[in-house]
Structures are given as C-alpha cells and as structure tokens.
C-alpha positions as CSV (number, residue, x, y, z in Angstrom):
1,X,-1.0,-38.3,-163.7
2,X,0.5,-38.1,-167.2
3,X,-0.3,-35.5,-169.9
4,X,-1.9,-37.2,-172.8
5,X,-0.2,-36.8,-176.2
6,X,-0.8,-33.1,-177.1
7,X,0.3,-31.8,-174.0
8,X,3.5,-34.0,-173.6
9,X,4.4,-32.6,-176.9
10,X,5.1,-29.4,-175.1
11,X,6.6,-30.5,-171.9
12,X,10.2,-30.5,-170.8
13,X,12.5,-31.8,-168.8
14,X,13.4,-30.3,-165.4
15,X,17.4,-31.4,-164.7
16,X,18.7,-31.0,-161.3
17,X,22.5,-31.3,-160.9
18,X,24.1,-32.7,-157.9
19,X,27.3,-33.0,-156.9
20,X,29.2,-36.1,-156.9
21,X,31.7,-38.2,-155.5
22,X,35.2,-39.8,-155.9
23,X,35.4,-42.6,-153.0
24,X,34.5,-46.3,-153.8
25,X,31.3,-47.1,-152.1
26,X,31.6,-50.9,-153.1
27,X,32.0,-53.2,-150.0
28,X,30.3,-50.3,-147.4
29,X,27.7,-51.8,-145.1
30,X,26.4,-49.3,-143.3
31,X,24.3,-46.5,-145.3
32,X,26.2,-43.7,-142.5
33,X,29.6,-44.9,-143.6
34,X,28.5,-43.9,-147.7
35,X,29.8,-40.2,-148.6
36,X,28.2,-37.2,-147.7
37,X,27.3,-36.5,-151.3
38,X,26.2,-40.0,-152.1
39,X,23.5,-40.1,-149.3
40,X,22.4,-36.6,-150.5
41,X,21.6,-38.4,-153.7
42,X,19.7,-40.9,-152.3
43,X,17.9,-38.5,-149.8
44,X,17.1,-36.6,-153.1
45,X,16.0,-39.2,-155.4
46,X,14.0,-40.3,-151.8
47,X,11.9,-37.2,-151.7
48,X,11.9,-36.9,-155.8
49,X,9.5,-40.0,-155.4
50,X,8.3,-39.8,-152.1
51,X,9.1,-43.0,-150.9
52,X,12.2,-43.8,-148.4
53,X,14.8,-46.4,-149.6
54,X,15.2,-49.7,-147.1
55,X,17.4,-51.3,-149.7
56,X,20.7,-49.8,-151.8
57,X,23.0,-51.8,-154.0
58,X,26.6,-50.4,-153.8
59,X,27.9,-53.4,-156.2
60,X,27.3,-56.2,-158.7
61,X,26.8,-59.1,-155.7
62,X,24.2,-60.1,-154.5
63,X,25.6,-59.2,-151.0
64,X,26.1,-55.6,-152.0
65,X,23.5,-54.5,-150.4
66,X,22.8,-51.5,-147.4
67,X,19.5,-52.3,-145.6
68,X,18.2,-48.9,-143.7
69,X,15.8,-49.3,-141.2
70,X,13.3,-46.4,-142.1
C-alpha cells in the first residue's frame, strides 16, 4: 500500500549502503562466477522485493544475460 498525499508528505527515505565491486562482470555466464559483493546485491535487492531473479543483464547485448534456475 501507498500513503496517500498527507502522509507521504512526512515520509522518508530508508538508504541502505552496500559495498561494491571493482571486477568487470560483462561477458560472465554463470551467476556463481559474479563477485561475492555483486550477488550480495542482487540477493538484497531479491529479498527487498520479495521475488527471486531468474534473469540478470551484466551488459548492453542482448546475449548479456545470467539465467538462474530458482
């Protein structure tokens, strides 16, 4: 649900840093061979929005693409 106009008025927003990483992820097939910190960030923004990923794009192609089988 989203607050209606008053109360957004009021809200703000919850940040959560992570860290990050230095490696070039383009061209990586497999989701295990991503760095540590990457998949932390995808397991994060997975349970942020409660839905698992089956699809990530590491790159402007159309090929650059990690299934997962979830």
């Amino acid at each position: 649900d989203f607050p209606v106009t008053h109360l957004l008025e009021k809200a703000k927003p919850v940040l959560k840093t992570l860290p990050g990483w230095k490696e070039d992820i383009r061209g990586i097939r497999k989701y295990e061979d991503l760095p540590e910190n990457c998949r932390n960030y995808i397991e994060f923004i997975e349970k942020e929005v409660g839905y698992p990923f089956t699809m990530i794009s590491n790159g402007p192609g159309r090929d650059d693409i990690i299934y997962r089988n979830r």
